[in-house]
C-alpha positions as CSV (number, residue, x, y, z in Angstrom):
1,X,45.4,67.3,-30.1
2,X,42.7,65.3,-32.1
3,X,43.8,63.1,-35.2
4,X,42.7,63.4,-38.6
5,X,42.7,60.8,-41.0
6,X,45.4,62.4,-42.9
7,X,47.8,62.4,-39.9
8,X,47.8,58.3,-40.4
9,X,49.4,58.6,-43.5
10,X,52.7,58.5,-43.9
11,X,54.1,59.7,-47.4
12,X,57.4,58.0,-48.7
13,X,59.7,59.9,-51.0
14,X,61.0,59.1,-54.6
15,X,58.6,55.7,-54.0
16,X,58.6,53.7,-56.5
17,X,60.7,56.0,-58.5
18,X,62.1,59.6,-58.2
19,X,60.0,62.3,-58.2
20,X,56.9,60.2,-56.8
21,X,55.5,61.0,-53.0
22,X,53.9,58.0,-52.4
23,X,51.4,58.1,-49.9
24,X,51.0,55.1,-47.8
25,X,47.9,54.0,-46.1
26,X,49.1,51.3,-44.7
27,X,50.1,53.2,-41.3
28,X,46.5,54.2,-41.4
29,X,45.2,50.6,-41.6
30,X,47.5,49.6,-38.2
31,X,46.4,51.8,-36.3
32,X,43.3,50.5,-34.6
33,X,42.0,54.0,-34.1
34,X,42.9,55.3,-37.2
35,X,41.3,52.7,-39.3
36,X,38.6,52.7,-37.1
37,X,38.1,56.6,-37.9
38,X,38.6,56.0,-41.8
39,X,35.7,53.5,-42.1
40,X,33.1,55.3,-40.1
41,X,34.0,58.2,-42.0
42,X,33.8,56.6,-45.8
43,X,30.2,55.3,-44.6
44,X,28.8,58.7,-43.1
45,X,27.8,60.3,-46.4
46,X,25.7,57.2,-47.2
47,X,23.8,56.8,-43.5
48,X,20.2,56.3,-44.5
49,X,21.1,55.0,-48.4
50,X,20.2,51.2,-49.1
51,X,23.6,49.2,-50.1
52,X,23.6,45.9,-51.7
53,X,27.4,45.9,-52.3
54,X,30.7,47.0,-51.5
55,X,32.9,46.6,-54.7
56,X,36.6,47.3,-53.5
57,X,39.7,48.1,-56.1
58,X,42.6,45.9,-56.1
59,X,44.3,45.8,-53.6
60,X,43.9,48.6,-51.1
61,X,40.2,48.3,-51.9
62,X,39.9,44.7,-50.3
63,X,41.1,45.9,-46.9
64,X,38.5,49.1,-46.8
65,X,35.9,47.8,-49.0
66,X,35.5,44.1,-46.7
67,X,35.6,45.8,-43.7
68,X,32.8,48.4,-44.8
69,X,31.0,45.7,-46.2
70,X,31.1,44.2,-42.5
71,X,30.1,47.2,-41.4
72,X,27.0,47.5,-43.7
73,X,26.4,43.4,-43.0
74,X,26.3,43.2,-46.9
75,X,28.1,41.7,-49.4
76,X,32.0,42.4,-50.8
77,X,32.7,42.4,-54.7
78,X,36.6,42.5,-55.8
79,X,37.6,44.2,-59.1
80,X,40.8,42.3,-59.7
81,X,44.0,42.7,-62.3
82,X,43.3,40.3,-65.2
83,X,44.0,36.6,-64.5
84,X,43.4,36.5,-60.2
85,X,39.8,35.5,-60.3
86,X,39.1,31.6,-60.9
87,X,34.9,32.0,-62.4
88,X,33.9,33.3,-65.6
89,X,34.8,37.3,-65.4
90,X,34.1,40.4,-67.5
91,X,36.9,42.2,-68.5
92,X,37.8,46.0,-68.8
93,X,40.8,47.7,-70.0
94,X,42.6,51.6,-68.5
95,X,45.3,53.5,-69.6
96,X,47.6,54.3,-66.3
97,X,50.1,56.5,-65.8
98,X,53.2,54.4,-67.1
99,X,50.9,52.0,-69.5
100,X,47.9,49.8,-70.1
101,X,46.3,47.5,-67.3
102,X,42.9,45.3,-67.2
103,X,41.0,44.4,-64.6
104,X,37.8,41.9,-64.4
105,X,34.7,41.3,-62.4
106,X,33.4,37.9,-62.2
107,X,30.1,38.1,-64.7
108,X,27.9,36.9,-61.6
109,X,29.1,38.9,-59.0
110,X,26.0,42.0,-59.2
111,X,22.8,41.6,-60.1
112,X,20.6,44.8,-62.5
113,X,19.6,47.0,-60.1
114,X,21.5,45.8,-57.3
115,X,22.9,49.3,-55.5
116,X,26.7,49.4,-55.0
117,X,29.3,51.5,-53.6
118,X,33.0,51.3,-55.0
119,X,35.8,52.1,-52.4
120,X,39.3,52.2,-53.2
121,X,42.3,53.8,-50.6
122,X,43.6,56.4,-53.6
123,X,41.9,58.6,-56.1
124,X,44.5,60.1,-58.8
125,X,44.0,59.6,-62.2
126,X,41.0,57.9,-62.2
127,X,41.6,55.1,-65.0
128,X,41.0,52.3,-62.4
129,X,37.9,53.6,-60.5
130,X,36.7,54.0,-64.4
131,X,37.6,50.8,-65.3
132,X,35.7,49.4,-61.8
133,X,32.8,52.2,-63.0
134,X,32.2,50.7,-66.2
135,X,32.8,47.1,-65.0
136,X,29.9,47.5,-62.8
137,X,27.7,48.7,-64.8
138,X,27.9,46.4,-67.5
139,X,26.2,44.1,-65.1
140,X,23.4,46.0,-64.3
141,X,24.4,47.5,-60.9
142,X,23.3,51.0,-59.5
143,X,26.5,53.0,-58.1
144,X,25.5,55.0,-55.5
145,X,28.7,56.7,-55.0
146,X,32.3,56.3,-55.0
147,X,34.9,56.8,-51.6
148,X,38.2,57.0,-51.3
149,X,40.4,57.6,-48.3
150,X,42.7,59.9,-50.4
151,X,42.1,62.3,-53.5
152,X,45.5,63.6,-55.4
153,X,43.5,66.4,-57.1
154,X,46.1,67.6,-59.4
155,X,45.8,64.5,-60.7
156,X,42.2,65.1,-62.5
157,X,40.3,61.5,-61.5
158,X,37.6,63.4,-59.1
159,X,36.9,65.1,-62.6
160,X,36.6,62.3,-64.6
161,X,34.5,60.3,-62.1
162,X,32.2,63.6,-61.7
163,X,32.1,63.7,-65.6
164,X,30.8,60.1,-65.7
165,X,27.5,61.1,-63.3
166,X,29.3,59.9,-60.5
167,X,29.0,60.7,-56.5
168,X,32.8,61.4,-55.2
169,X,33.8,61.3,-51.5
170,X,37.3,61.3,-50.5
171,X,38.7,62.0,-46.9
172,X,41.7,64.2,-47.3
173,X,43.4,65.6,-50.3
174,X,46.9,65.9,-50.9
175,X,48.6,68.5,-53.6
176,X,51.3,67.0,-56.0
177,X,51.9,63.9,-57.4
């Protein structure tokens, strides 16, 4: 029987506290095949569009959004927590779940009109992709679209990112929290 991306991932109850089903990609990025499958499958809906840069979401959106940048043979952009990037950054703050967060952008990482896609591994609420969003295009940068290996829909982010104009591809959904 063929695998789907979603038979990768492994999902971890009452993680990090009770009542969560934390869904973990990380047996999906050791598995050769697997990972393989999840890359190839976050760039098909943009075959034929012109990419400047990958912008990947800390953390998760290191390991996916450097290896489709290598993929692509352009360059990677990471949207960090406040405080992990040594240049000048830009700064922009998110409500989550459980309480406030920031992350930044270095202020010379995209250039106006520069066409980017963001990538992260987990779409729920949406506040970080926002925060990545709005990061982005403070500096000018075109998204193109958005991808994400999983989309919690109850969740609302999809939503929010749609209401913002943006393109959202994810690769499997899963119901609940």
């Amino acid at each position: 029987m063929k695998k789907d991306v979603k038979d990768y991932i492994r999902t971890i109850v009452d993680f990090p506290h009770e009542g969560i089903l934390f869904r973990d990609v990380t047996t999906l990025f050791a598995d050769p095949r697997g990972f393989r499958m999840a890359i190839d499958q976050m760039l098909h809906p943009y075959a034929g569009e012109r990419i400047d840069k990958v912008v990947g979401l800390e953390a998760r959106g290191f390991i996916l959004g450097g290896a489709i940048a290598h993929q692509l043979s352009v360059g990677f952009v990471p949207v960090r927590k406040k405080g992990k990037l040594p240049g000048t950054t830009i700064s922009e703050e998110y409500t989550l779940e459980y309480g406030e967060a920031i992350v930044e952008i270095h202020d010379d990482a995209l250039q106006p009109g520069e066409k980017v896609l963001i990538v992260d591994d987990l779409l729920a609420t949406g506040g970080t992709a926002e925060a990545g969003i709005k990061l982005v295009e403070r500096l000018g940068a075109e998204i193109i679209g958005c991808a994400f290996v999983i989309d919690l829909p109850d969740l609302g982010g999809r939503e929010r990112l749609e209401a913002m104009g943006m393109d959202v591809y994810t690769l499997c959904a899963f119901e609940g929290l």
